[in-house]
C-alpha positions in Angstrom: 51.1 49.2 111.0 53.2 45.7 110.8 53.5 43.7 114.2 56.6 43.7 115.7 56.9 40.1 116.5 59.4 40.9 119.8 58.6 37.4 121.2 60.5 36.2 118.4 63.9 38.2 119.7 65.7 37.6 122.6 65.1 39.4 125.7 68.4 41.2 125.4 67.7 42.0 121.6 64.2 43.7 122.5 66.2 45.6 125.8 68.5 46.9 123.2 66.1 48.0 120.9 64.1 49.9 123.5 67.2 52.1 124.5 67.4 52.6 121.2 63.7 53.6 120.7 64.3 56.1 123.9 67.5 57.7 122.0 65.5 58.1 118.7 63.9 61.3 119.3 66.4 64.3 120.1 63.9 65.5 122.8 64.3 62.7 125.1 68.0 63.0 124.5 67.4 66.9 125.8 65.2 65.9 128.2 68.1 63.6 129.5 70.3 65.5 129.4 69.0 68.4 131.1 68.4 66.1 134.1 72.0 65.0 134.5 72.7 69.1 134.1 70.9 70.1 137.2 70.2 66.5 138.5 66.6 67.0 139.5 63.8 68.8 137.4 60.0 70.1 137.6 58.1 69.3 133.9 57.3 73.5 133.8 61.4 73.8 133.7 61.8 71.5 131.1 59.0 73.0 129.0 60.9 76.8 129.2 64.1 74.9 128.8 63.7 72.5 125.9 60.6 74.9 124.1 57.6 72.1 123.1 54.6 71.9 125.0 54.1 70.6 128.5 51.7 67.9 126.9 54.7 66.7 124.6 56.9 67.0 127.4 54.7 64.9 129.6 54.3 62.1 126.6 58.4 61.9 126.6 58.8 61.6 130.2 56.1 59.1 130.2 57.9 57.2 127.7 61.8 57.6 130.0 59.8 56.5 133.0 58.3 53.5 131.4 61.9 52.4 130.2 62.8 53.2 134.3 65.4 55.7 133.1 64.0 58.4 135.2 62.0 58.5 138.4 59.4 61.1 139.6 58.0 61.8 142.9 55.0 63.9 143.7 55.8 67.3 145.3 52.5 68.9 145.9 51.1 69.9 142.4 54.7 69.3 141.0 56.0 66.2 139.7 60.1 66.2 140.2 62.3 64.3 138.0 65.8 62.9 138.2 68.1 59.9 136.2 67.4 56.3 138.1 71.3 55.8 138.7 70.6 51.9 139.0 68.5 52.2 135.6 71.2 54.4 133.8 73.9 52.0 134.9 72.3 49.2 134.1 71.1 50.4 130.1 75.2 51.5 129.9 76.1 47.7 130.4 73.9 46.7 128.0 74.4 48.8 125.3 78.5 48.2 125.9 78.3 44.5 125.8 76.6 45.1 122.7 78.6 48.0 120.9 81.7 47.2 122.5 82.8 45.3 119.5 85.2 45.4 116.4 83.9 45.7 113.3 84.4 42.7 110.8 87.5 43.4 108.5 87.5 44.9 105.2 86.6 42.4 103.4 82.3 42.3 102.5 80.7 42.0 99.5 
């Protein structure tokens, strides 16, 4: 597997990219959007509710916790997780200033 040179890239170029890397797989997406549905979550719900294994739904929270999108807290044996508001406002504002453009005219090779 290639390196990905991201020191090359700007810091905003490699933020980008990482939202897009969290988007990329349609569990996370579920996962996400479960958690705004009933704002608050324990893994075992998300393994009934989305249907893959509680080892493959630990791997995708790891990865939305690592990003900050998400925050857990330890409940006894039960780890609860909701959206990070300050994250998830954040990652919008970056994502607009970046798709919140017009497309070049008609005219391209």
């Amino acid at each position: 597997m290639g390196i990905t040179k991201s020191e090359i890239f700007t810091d905003r170029q490699n933020r980008i990219a990482m939202f897009a890397k969290v988007f990329g797989h349609p569990a996370r997406v579920a996962i996400l959007e479960h958690l705004f549905k009933i704002q608050t979550c324990v893994c075992g719900d998300l393994v009934e509710e989305i249907g893959l294994a509680q080892p493959t739904i630990s791997q995708h929270l790891r990865e939305l916790k690592q990003l900050g999108l998400i925050r857990g807290t330890i409940e006894g044996t039960r780890v609860c997780y909701c959206i990070d508001p300050e994250k998830w406002t954040a990652m919008k504002a970056v994502l607009y200033d970046f798709l919140d453009r017009e497309a070049p005219g008609t005219e391209c090779c």
